[in-house]
N, C-alpha and C positions, 0 to 999 in steps of 0.2 A: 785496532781500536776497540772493539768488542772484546776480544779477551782480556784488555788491560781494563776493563770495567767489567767485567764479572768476576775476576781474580781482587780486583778493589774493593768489589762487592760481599762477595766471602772472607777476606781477609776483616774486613769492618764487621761482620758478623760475627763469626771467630771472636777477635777482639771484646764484642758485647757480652758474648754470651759466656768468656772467662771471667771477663768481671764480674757478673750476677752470682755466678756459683761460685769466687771468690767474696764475695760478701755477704755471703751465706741466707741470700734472700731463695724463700720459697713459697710454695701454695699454703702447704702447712705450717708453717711459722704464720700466715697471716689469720687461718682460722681459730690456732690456739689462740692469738691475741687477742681475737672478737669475744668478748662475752655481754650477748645482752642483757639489759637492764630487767629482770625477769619482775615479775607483780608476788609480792609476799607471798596470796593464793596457793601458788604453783609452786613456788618451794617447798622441797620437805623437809 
């Protein structure tokens, strides 16, 4: 019983973790997209 629920376990993991890096989400994709709202002041 335990092995068929860690192998279920991994396998569902597995599974997640193709699809993320198949839909090309990352850390950096998320920082490029942030850009805050900056005050005129500070721009040069």
């Amino acid at each position: 019983m335990m092995k068929k629920l860690v192998a279920w376990g991994l396998t569902s993991l597995a599974s997640v973790l193709t699809f993320v890096a198949a839909s090309g989400f990352s850390v950096n994709s998320v920082w490029k997209d942030y850009e805050p709202n900056l005050p005129s002041s500070l721009k040069r």
